[in-house]
C-alpha positions in Angstrom: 0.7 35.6 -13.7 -0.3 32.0 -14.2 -3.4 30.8 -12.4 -2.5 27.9 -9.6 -4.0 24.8 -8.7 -5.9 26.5 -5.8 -6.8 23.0 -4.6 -3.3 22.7 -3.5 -4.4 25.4 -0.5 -7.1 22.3 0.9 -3.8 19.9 1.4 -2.3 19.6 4.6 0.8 21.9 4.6 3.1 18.4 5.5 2.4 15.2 5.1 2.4 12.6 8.0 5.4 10.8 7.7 7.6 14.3 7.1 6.2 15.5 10.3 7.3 11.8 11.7 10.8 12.5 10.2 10.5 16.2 11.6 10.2 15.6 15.1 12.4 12.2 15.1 15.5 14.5 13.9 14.6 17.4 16.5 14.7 15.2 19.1 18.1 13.2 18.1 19.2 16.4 17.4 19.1 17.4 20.8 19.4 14.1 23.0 22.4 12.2 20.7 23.0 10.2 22.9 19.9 8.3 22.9 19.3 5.4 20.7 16.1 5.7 19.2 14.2 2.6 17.3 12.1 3.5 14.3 8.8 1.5 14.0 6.9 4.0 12.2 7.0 3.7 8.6 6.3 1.1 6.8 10.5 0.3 5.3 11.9 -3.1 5.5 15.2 -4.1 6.8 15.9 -7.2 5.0 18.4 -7.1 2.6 16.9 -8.0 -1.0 17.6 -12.1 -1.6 20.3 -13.5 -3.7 18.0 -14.4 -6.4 16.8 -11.2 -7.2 20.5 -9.7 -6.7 21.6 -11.8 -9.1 18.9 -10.6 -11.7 19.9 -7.0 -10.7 23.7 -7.6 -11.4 22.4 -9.3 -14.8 20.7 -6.3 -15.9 23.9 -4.1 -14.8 26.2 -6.3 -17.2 23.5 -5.9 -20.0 24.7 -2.3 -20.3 28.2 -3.2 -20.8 27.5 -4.7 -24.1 26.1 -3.6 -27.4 24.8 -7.1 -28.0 22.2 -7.1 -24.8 22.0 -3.0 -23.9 18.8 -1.7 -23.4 17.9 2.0 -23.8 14.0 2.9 -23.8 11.6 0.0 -22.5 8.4 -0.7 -23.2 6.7 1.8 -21.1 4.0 -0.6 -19.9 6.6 -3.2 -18.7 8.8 -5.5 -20.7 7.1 -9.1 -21.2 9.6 -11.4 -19.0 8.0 -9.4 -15.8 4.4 -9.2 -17.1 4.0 -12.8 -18.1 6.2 -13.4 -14.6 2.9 -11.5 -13.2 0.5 -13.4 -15.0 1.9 -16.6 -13.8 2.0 -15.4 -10.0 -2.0 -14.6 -10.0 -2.8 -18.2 -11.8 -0.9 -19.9 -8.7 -3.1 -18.1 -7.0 -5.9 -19.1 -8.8 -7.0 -15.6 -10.9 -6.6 -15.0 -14.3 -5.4 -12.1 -15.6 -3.9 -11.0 -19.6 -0.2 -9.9 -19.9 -2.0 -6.8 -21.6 -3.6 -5.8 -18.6 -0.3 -5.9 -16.6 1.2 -2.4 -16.5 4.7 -2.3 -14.9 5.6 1.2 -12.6 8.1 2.3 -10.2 5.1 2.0 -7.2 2.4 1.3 -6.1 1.9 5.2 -4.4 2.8 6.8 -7.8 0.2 4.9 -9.8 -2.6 5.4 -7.1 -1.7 8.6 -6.8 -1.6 9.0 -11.3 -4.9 7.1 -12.3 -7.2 9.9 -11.5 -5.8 10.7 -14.4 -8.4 8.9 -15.9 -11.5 10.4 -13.8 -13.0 13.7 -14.3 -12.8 16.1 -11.8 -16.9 15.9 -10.7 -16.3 12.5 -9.8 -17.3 11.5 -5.7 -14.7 9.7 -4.4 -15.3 7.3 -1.4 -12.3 6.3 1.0 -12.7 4.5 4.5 -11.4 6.9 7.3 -8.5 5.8 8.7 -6.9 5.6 5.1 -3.7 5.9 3.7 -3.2 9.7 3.3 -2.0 9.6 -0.7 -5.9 8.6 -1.5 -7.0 11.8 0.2 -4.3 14.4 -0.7 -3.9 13.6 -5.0 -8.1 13.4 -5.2 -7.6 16.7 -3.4 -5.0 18.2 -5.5 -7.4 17.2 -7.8 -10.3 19.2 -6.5 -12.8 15.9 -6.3 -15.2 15.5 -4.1 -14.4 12.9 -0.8 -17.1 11.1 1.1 -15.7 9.0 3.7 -16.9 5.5 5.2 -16.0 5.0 8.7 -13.4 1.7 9.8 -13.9 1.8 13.2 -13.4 -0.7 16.0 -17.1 -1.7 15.8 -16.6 -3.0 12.7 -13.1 -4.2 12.7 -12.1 -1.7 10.1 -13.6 -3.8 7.8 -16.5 -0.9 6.6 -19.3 -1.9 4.0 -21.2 0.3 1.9 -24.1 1.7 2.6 -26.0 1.4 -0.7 -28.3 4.9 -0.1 -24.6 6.6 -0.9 -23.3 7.1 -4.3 -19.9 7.2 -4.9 -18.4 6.9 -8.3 -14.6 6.0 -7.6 -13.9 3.6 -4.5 -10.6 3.2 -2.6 -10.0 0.0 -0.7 -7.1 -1.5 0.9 -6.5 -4.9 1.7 -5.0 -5.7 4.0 -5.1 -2.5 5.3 -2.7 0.3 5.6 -2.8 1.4 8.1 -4.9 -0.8 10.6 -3.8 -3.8 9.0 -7.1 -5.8 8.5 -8.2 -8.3 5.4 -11.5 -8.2 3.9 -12.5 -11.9 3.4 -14.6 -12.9 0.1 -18.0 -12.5 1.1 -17.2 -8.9 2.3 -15.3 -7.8 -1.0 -18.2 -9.3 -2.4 -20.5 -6.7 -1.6 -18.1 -4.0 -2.4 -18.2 -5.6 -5.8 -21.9 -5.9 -6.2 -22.6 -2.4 -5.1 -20.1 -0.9 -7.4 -21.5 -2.7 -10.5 -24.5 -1.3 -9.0 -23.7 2.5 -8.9 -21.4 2.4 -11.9 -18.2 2.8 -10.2 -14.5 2.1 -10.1 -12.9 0.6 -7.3 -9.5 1.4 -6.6 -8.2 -2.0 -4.7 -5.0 -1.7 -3.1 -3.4 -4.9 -2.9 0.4 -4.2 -1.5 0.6 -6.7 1.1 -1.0 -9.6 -0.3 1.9 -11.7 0.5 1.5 -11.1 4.0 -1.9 -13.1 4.1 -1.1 -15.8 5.8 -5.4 -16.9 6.4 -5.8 -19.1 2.8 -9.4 -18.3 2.9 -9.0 -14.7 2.1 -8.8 -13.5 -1.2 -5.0 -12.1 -2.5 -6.3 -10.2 -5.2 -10.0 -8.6 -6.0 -10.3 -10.6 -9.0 -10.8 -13.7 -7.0 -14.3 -12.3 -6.9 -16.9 -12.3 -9.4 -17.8 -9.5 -11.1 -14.5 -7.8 -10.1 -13.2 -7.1 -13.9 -16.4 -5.2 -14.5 -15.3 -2.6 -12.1 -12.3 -2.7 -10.5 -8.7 -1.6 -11.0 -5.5 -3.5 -8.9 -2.3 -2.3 -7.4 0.6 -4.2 -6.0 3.8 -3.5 -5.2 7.5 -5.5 -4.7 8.5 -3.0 -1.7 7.4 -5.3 0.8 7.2 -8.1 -1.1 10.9 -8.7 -2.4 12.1 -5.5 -0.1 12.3 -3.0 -3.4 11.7 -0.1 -1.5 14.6 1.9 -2.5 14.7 -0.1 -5.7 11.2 0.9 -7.1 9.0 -1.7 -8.7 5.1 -2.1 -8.9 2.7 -3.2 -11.4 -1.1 -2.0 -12.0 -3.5 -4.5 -13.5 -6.6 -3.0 -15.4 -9.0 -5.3 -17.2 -9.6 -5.0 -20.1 -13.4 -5.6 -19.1 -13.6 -2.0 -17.8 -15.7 -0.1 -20.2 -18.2 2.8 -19.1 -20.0 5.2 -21.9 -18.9 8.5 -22.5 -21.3 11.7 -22.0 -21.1 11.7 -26.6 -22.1 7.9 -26.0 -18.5 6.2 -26.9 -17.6 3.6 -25.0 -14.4 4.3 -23.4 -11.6 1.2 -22.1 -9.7 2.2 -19.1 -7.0 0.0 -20.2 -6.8 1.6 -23.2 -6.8 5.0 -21.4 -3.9 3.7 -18.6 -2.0 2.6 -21.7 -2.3 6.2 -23.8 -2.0 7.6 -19.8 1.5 5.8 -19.3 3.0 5.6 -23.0 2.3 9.5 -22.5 3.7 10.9 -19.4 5.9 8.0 -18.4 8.9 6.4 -19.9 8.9 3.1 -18.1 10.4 1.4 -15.1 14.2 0.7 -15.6 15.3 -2.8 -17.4 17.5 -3.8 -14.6 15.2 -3.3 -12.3 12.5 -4.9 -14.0 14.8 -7.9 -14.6 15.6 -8.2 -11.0 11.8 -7.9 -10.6 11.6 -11.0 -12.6 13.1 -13.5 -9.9 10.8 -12.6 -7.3 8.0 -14.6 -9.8 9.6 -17.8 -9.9 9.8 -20.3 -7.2 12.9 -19.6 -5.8 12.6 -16.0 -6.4 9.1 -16.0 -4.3 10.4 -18.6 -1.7 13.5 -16.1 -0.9 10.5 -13.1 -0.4 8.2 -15.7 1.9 11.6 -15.7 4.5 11.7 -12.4 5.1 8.1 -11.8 5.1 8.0 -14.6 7.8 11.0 -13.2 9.8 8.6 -10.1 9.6 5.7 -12.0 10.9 7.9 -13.0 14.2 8.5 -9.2 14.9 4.9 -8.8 14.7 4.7 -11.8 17.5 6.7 -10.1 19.8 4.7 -6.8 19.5 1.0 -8.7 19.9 2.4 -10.4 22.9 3.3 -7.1 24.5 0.3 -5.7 23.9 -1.5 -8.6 25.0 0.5 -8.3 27.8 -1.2 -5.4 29.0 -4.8 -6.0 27.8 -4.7 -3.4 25.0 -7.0 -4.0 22.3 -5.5 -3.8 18.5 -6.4 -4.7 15.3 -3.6 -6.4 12.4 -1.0 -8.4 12.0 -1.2 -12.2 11.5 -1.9 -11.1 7.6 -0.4 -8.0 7.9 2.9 -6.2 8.5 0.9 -3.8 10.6 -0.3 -3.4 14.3 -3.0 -1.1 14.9 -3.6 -0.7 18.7 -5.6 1.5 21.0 -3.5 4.5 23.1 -3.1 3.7 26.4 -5.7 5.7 28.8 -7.5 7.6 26.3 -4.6 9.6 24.7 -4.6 11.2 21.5 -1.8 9.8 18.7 0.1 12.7 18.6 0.0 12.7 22.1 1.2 9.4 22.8 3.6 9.9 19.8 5.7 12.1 21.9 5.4 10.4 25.1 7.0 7.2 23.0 9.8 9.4 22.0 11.1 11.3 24.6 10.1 8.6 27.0 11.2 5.2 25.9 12.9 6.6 22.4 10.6 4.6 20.3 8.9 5.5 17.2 5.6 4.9 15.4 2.5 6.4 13.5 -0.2 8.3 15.2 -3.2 7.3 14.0 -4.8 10.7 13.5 -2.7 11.2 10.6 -4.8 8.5 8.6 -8.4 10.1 9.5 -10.4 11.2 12.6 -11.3 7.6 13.9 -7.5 6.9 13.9 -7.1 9.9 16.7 -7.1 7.0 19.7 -4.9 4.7 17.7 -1.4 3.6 16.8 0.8 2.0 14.2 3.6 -0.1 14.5 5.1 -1.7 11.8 6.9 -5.2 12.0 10.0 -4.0 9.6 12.6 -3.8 11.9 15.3 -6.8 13.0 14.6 -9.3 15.7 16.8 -7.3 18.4 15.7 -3.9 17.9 11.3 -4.9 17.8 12.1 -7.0 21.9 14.2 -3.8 22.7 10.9 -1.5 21.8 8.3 -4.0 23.2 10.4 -4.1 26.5 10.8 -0.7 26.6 7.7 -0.5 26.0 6.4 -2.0 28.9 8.4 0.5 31.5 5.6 3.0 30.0 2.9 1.6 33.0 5.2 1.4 35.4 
């Protein structure tokens, strides 16, 4: 009999948004007749702009001649996209290498893959609430998980403590799910006390084009000292609406160097590249050149209408809350509303009260850590109609 990953036994037996999906289709199930409006996970609506399309169909009629057909791909990313990359982060004022691009089909699946790179004694520091995917693969992995608390006290915007060791860091900015943005002088001390202690952050930048405040930072390598010790992640599913099309990129310095226990010095790019060129065969060319468009200025300007059609939705869902005093956290540089349950109720809790009461859906909080247990997502991905339909609906809840 082959021995198991045993750590598999300390992951929770379903993961939050398949408990979501769960009790969603139980209750449609048994009340058809009742329209139901999804504002729980995080999928856009917007159709993909014509921009992008037309790079997509481009790659399609590639494949239909032997002059331009493309079979296996550079598995780190082909160089239109990466040098599209590179471009994109000096507009934004951070320089970056085309070799320290590496080109994937998400941001959860390379998260999730570079603890690859970490041995298993590692201790692993993640905020609570946090995006359940940095708990359950460091888990699967049998790592140990210290966790900072995000907390209304401190805007869930946590610093280190510097008495605390960790050795591999997980930030997310801004936020899934609360939807707050570290500014510059806070990601600063994140940075400084990694270099300190030796460690890795894993930064998390997947809506970075939501930031709308131009004083904070859209990648960690705005800050200084950030290629010492820090690994990025982004992500076109919000960005250019490739949710169901799959394209992300990683970007690992090539400044990230720590010493071996025999003394060698060992490059985490180099080890992402043998990592990838290993157990992955690459993101697909057509949808790497659709990818491409979202770079350029049209491209990008297509991407900043939806995202701003987005940022309405999440209008109409502050001024609801507003409406009734209740305190919340996100949006404004985020797709993401994080508000306090009405009257002291626990997420699950209010979950179902949403449902079979007003047939509206969102995220309990306690599925992203014990200090979420009193909070709720919403997500602004929905159309116009639907998100005033919820928020009124929404109201009859206190009457």
């Amino acid at each position: 009999m082959p021995k198991l990953n045993e750590n598999y036994l300390n992951v929770k037996a379903s993961y939050l948004f398949s408990e979501i999906a769960h009790r969603v289709a139980a209750y449609t199930a048994a009340n058809p007749d009742k329209n139901v409006i999804r504002m729980g996970i995080g999928d856009v609506t917007l159709p993909i702009g014509s921009e992008m399309i037309a790079k997509l169909h481009e790659g399609v009629d590639a494949m239909a001649s032997s002059e331009t057909f493309k079979g296996y791909g550079p598995e780190q990313g082909y160089d239109f996209l990466r040098n599209g990359i590179v471009d994109y982060y000096k507009r934004n004022g951070v320089t970056i290498a085309a070799d320290e691009v590496f080109v994937s089909d998400g941001a959860k699946s390379d998260t999730g893959n570079i603890t690859d790179l970490f041995a298993k004694d590692n201790i692993v520091m993640v905020p609570d609430p946090v995006y359940p995917v940095y708990v359950d693969t460091n888990t699967m992995d049998g790592r140990e998980i210290i966790y900072i608390d995000a907390n209304a006290e401190n805007n869930f915007l946590p610093l280190p403590d510097p008495k605390v060791h960790a050795d591999v860091i997980y930030i997310c900015s801004p936020n899934n799910p609360t939807g707050a943005a570290y500014n510059k002088e806070q990601l600063k001390v994140w940075v400084d006390y990694a270099l300190a202690n030796e460690a890795v952050i894993i930064y998390d930048s997947a809506y970075e084009a939501f930031i709308s405040d131009e004083t904070l930072p859209r990648s960690i390598f705005a800050i200084e000292g950030a290629r010492k010790c820090a690994i990025e992640f982004c992500s076109l599913s919000k960005t250019a609406g490739f949710t169901g099309t799959r394209c992300a990129y990683t970007i690992v310095p090539k400044d990230l160097k720590f010493t071996a226990s025999n003394g060698t010095e060992m490059s985490l790019n180099a080890m992402w590249l043998r990592r990838q060129t290993t157990k992955f065969n690459g993101t697909s060319f057509i949808v790497q050149n659709g990818a491409s468009a979202a770079f350029t200025e049209a491209g990008h300007k297509q991407c900043m209408e939806n995202i701003n059609y987005y940022r309405e939705n999440e209008k109409i869902i502050s001024e609801a809350l507003d409406k009734r005093n209740i305190r919340y956290f996100g949006g404004v540089n985020s797709p993401y509303i994080w508000f306090e349950c009405p009257n002291g109720m626990e997420s699950w809790e209010f979950f179902d009260l949403m449902l079979n009461k007003i047939q509206v859906v969102g995220t309990p909080g306690t599925g992203f850590g014990k200090n979420g247990t009193h909070f709720f997502r919403l997500t602004s991905f929905n159309n116009h109609e639907n998100t005033r339909e919820a928020m009124k609906r929404f109201d009859t809840l206190f009457d």
